[in-house]
N, CA, C and O atoms as CSV, one atom per row, in Angstrom:
chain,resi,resn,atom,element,x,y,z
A,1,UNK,N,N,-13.226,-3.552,-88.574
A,1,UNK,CA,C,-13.289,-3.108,-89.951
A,1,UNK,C,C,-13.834,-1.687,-90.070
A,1,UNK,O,O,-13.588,-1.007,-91.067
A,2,UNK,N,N,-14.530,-1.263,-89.117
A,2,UNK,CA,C,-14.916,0.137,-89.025
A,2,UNK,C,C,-13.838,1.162,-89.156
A,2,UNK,O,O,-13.713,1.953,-90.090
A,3,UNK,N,N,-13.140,1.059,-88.193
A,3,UNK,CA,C,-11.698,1.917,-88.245
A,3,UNK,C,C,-11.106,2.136,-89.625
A,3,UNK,O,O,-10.629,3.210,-89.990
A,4,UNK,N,N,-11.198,0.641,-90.632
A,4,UNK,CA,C,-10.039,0.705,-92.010
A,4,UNK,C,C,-11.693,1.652,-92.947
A,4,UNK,O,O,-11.392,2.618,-93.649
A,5,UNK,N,N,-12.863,1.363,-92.876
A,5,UNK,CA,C,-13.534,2.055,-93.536
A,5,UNK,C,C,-13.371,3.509,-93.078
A,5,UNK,O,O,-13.327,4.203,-94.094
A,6,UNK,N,N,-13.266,4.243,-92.001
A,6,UNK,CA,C,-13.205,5.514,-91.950
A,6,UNK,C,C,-12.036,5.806,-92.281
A,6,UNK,O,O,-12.125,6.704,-93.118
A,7,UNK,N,N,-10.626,5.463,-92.033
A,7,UNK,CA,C,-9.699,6.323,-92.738
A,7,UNK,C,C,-10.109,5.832,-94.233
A,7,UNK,O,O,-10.322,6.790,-94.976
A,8,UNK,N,N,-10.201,5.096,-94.586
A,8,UNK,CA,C,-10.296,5.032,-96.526
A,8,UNK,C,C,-11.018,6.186,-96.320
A,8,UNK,O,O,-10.376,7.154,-96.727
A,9,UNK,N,N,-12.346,6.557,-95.744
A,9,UNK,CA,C,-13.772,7.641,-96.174
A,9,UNK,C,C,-12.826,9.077,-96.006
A,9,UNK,O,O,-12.846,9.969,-96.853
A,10,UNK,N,N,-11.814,9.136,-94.472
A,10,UNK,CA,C,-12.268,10.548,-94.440
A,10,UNK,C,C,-9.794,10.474,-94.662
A,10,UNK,O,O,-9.269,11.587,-94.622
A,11,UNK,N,N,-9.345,9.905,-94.746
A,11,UNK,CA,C,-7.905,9.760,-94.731
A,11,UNK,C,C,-7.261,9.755,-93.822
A,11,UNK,O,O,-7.799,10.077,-92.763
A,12,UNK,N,N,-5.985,9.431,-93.825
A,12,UNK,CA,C,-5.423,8.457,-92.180
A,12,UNK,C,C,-4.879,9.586,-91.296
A,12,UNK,O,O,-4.492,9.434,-90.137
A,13,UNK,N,N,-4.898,10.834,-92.040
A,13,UNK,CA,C,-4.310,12.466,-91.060
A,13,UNK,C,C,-5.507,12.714,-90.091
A,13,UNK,O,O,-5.276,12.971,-88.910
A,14,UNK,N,N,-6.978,12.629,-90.643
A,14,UNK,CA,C,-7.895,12.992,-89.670
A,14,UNK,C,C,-8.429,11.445,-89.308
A,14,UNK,O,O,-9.657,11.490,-89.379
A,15,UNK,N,N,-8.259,10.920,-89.168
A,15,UNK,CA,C,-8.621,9.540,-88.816
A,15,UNK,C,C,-7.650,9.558,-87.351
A,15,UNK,O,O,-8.044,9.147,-86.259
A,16,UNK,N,N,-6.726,9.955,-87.548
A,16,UNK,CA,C,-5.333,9.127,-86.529
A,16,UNK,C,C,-5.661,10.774,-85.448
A,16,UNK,O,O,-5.603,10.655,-84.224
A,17,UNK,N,N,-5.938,11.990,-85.990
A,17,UNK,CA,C,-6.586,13.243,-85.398
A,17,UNK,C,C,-7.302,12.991,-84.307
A,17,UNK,O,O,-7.187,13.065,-83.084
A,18,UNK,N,N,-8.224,12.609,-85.268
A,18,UNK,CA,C,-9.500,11.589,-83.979
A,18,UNK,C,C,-9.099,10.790,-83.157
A,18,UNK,O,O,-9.363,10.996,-81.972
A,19,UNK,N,N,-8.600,10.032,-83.413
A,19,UNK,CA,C,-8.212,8.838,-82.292
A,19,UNK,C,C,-7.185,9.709,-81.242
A,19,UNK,O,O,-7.414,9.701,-80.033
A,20,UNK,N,N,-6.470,10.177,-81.600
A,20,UNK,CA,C,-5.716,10.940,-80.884
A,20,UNK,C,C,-6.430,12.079,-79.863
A,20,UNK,O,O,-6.332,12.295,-78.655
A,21,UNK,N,N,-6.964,12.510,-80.623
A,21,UNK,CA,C,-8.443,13.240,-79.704
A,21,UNK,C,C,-9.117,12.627,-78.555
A,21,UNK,O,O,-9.421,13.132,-77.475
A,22,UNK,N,N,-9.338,11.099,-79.128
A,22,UNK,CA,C,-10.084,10.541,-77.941
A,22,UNK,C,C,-9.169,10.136,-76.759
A,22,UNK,O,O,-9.498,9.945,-75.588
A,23,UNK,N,N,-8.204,10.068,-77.209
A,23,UNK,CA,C,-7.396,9.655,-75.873
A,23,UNK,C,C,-6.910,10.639,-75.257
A,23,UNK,O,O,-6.372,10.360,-74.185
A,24,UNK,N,N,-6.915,11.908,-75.628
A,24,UNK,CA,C,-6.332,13.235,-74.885
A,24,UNK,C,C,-8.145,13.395,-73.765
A,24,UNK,O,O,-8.145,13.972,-72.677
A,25,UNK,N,N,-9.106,12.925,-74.217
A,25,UNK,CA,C,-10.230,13.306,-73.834
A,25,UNK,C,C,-10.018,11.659,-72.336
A,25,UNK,O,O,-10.301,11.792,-71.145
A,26,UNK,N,N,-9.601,10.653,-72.842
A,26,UNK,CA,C,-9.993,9.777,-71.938
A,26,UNK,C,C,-8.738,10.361,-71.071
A,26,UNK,O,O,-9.314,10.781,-70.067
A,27,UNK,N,N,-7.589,10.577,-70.926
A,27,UNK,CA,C,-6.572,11.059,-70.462
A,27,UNK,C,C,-6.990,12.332,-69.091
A,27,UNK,O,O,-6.636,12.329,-67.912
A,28,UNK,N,N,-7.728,13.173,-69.738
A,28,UNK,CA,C,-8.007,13.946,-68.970
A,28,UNK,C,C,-9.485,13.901,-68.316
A,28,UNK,O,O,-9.942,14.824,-67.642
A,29,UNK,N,N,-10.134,12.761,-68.594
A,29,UNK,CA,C,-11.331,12.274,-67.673
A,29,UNK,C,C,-10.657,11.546,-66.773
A,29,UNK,O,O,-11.050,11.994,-65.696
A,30,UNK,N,N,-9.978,10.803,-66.587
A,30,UNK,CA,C,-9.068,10.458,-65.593
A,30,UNK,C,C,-8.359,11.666,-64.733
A,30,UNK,O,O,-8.230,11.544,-63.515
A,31,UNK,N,N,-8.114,12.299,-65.108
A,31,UNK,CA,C,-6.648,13.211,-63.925
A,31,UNK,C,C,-7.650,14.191,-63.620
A,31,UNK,O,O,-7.230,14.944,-62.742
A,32,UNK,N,N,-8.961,14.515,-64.048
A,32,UNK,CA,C,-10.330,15.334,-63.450
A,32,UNK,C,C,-11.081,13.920,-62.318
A,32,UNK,O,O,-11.611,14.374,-61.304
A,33,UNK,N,N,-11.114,12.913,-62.410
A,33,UNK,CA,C,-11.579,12.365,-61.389
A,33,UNK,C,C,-10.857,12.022,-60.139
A,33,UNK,O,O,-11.306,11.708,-59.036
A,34,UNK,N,N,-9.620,12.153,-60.566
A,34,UNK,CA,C,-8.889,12.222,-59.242
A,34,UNK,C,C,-8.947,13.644,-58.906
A,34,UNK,O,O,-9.608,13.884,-57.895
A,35,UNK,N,N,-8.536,14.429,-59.370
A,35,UNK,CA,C,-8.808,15.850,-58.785
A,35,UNK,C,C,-10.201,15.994,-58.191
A,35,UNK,O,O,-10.251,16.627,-57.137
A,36,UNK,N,N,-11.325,15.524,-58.675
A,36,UNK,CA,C,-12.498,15.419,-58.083
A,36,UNK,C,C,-12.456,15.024,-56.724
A,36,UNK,O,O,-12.691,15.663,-55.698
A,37,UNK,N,N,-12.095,13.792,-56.921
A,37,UNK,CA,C,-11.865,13.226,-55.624
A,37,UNK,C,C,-10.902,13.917,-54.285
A,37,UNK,O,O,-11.272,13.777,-53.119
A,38,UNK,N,N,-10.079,14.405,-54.527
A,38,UNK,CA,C,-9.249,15.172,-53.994
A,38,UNK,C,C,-9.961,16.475,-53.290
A,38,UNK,O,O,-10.041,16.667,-52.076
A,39,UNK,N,N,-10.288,17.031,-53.973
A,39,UNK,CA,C,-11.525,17.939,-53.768
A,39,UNK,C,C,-12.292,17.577,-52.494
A,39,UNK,O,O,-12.043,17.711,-51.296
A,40,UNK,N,N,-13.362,17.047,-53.217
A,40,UNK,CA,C,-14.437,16.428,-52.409
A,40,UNK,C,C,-13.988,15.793,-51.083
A,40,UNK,O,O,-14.759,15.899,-50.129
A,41,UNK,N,N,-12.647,15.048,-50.898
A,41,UNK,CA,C,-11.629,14.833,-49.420
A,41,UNK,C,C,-11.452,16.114,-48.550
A,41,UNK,O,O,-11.573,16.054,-47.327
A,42,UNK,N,N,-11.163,17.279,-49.205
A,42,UNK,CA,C,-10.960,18.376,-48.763
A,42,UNK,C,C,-12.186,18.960,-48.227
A,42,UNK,O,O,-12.385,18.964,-47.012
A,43,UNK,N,N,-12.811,19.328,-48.850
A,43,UNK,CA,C,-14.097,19.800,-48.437
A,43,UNK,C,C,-14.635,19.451,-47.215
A,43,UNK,O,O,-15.090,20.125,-46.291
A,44,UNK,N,N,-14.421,17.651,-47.483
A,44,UNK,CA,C,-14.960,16.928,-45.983
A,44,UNK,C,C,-13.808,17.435,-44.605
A,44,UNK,O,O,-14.188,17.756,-43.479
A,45,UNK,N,N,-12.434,17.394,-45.056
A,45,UNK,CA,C,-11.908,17.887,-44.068
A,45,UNK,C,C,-12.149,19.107,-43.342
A,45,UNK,O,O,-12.318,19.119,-42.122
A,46,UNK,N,N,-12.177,20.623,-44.416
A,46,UNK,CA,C,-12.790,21.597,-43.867
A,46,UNK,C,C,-14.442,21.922,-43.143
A,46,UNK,O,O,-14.656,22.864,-42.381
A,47,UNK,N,N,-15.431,20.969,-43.561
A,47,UNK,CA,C,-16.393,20.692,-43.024
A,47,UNK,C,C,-16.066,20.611,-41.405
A,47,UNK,O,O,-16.238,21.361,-40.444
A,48,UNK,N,N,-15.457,19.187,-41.637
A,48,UNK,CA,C,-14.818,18.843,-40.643
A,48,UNK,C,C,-14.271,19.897,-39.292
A,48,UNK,O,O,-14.758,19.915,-38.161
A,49,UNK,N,N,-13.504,20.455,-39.637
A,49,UNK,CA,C,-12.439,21.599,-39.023
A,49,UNK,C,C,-13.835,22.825,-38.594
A,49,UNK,O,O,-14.068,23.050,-37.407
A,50,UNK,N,N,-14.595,23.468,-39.624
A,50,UNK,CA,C,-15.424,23.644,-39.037
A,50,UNK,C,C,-16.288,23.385,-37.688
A,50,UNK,O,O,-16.400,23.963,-36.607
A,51,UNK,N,N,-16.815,22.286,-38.260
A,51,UNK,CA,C,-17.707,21.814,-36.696
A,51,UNK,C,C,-16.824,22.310,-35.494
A,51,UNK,O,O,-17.167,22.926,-34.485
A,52,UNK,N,N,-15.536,21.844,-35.911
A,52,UNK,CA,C,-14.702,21.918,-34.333
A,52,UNK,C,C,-14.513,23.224,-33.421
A,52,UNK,O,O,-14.398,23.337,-32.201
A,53,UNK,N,N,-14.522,24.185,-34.474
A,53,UNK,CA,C,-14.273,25.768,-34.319
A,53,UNK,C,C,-15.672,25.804,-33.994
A,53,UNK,O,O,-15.813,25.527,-32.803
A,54,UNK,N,N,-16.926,26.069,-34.660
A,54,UNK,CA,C,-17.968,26.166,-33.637
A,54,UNK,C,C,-17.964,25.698,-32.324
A,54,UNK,O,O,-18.086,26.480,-31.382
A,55,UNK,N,N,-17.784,24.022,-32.111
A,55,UNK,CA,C,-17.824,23.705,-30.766
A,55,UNK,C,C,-16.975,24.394,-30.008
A,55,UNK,O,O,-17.474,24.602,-28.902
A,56,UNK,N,N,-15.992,24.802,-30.118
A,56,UNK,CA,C,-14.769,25.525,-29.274
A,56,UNK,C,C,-15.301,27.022,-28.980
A,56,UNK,O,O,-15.146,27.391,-27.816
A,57,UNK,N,N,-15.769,27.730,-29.667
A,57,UNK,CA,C,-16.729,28.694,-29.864
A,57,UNK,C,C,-17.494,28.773,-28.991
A,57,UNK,O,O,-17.481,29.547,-28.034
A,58,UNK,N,N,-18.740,27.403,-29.447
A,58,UNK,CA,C,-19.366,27.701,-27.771
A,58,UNK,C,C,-19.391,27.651,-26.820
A,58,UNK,O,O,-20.124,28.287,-26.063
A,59,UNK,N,N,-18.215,26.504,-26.442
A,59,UNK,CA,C,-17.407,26.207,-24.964
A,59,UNK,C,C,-17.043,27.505,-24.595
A,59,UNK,O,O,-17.522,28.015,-23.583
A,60,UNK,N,N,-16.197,28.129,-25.353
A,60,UNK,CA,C,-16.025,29.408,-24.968
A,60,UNK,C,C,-16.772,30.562,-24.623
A,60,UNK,O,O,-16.173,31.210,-23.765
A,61,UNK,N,N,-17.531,30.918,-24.862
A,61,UNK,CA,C,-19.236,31.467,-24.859
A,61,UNK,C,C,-19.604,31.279,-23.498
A,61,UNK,O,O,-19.985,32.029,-22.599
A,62,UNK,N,N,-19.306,29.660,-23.644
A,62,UNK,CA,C,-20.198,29.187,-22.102
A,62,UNK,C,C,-19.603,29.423,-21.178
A,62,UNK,O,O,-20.187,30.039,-20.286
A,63,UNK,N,N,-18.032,28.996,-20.969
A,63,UNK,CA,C,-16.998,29.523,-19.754
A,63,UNK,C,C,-17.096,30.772,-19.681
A,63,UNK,O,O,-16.623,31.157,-18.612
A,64,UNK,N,N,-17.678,32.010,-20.617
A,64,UNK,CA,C,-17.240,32.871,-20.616
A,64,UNK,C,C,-18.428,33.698,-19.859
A,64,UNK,O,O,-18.220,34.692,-19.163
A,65,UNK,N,N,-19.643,33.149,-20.101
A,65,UNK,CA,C,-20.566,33.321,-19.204
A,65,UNK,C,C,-20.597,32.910,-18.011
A,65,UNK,O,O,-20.909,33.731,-17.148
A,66,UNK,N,N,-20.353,31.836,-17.707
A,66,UNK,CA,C,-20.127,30.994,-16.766
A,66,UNK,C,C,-18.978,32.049,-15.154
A,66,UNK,O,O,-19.196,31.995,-13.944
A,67,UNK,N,N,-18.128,32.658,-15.728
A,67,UNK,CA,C,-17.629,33.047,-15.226
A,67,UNK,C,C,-18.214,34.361,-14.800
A,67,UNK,O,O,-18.275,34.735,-13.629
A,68,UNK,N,N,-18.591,34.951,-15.722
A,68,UNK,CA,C,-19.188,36.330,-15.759
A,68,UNK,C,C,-20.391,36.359,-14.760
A,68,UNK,O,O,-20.775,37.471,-14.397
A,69,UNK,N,N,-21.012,35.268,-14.289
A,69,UNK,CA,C,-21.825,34.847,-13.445
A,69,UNK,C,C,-21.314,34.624,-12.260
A,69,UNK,O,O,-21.750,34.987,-11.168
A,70,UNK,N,N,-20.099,33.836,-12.581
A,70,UNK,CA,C,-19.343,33.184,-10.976
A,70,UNK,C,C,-18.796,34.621,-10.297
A,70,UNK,O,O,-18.819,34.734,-9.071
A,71,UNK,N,N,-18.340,35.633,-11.085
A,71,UNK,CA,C,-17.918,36.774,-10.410
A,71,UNK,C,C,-18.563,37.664,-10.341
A,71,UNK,O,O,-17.988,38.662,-9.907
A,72,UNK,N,N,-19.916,37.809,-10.672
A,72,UNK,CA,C,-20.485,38.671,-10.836
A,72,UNK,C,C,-20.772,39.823,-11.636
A,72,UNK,O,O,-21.429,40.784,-11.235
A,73,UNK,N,N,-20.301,39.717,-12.704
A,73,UNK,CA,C,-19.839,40.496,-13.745
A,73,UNK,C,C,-21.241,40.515,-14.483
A,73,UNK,O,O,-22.026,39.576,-14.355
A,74,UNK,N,N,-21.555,41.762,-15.356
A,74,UNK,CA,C,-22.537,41.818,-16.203
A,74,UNK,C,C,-21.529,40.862,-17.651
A,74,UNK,O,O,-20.447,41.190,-18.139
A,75,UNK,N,N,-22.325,39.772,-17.960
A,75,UNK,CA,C,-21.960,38.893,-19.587
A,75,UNK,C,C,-21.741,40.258,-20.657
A,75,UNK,O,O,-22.360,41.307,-20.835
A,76,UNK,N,N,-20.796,39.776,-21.115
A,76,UNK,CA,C,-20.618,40.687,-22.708
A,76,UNK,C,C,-22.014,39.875,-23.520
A,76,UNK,O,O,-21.964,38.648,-23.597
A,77,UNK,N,N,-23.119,40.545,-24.050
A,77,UNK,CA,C,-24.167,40.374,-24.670
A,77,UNK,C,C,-23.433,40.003,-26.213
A,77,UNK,O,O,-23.221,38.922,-26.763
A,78,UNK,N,N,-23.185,41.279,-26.585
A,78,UNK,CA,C,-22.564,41.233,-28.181
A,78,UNK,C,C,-21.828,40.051,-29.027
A,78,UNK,O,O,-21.814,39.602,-30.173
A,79,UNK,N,N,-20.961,39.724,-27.202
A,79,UNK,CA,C,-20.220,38.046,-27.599
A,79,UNK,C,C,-21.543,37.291,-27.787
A,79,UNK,O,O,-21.773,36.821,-28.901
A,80,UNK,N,N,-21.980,37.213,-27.301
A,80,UNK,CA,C,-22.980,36.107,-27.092
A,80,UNK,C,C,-24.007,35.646,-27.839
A,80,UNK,O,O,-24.258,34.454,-28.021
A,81,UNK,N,N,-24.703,36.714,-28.345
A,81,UNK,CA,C,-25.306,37.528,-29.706
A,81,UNK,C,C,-24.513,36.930,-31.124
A,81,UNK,O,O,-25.075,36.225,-31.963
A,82,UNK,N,N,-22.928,37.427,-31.193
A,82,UNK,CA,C,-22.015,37.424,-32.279
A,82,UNK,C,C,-21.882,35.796,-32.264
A,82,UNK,O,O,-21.933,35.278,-33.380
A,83,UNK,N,N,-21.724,34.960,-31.195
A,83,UNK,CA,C,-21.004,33.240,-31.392
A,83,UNK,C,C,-22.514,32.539,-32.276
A,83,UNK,O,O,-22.515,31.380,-32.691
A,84,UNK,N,N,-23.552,33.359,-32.420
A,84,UNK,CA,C,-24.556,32.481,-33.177
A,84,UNK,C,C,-24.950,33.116,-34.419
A,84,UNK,O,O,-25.944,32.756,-35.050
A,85,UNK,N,N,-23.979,34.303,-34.871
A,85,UNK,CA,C,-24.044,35.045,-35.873
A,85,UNK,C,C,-24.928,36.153,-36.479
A,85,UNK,O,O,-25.162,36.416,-37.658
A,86,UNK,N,N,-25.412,36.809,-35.174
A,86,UNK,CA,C,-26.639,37.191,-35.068
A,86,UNK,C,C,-26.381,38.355,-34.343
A,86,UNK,O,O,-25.606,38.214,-33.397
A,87,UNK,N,N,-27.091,40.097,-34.659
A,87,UNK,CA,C,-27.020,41.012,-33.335
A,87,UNK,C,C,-27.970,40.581,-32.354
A,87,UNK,O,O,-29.052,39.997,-32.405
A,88,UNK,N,N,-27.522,40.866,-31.794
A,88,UNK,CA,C,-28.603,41.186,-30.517
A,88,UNK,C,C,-29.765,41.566,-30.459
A,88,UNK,O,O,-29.788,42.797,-30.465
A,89,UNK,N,N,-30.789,41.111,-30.404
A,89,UNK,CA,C,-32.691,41.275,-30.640
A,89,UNK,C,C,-33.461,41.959,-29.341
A,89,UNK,O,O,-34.658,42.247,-29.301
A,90,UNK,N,N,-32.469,42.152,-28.274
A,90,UNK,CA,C,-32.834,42.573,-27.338
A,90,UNK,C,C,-32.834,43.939,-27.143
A,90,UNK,O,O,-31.802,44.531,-27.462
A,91,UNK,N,N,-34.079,44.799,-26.532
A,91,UNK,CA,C,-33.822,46.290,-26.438
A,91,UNK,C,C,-34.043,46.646,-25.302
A,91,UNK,O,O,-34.917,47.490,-25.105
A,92,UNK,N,N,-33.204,46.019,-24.091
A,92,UNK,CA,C,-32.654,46.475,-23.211
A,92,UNK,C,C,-31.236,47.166,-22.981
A,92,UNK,O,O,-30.922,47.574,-21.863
């Protein structure tokens, strides 16, 4: 009976306005929570993808020292320095 008292109060153009309103509002709280969700999947994937590129990073780092040792080679510092995002602190 609420509904027939507000259009009598305010008339059935802004009455039916409103209602129409609310469902464009519930409409698009829906297709924002899936997009949310969608999102938030992504994110975890690139998280994800991340980690992996670091680890590969430092494998690489390490063979790369590793070698630079096995042959005798002076290590590229700067790499080594750069794979932890950081210059070099050393003033040698």
């Amino acid at each position: 009976m609420d509904v027939l008292k507000l259009v009598s109060e305010v008339g059935f153009p802004i009455a039916g306005a409103i209602a129409a309103g609310y469902f464009v509002f519930l409409t698009l709280k829906f297709i924002l929570q899936g997009v949310t969700g969608g999102v938030n999947g992504l994110a975890g994937i690139i998280k994800a993808l991340d980690n992996r590129v670091q680890t590969m990073n430092n494998d690489l780092v390490k063979i790369d020292a590793l070698m630079s040792h096995v042959l005798g080679v002076k290590p590229n510092i700067e790499r080594i320095a750069a794979n932890e995002g950081k210059e070099d602190a050393r003033r040698d």
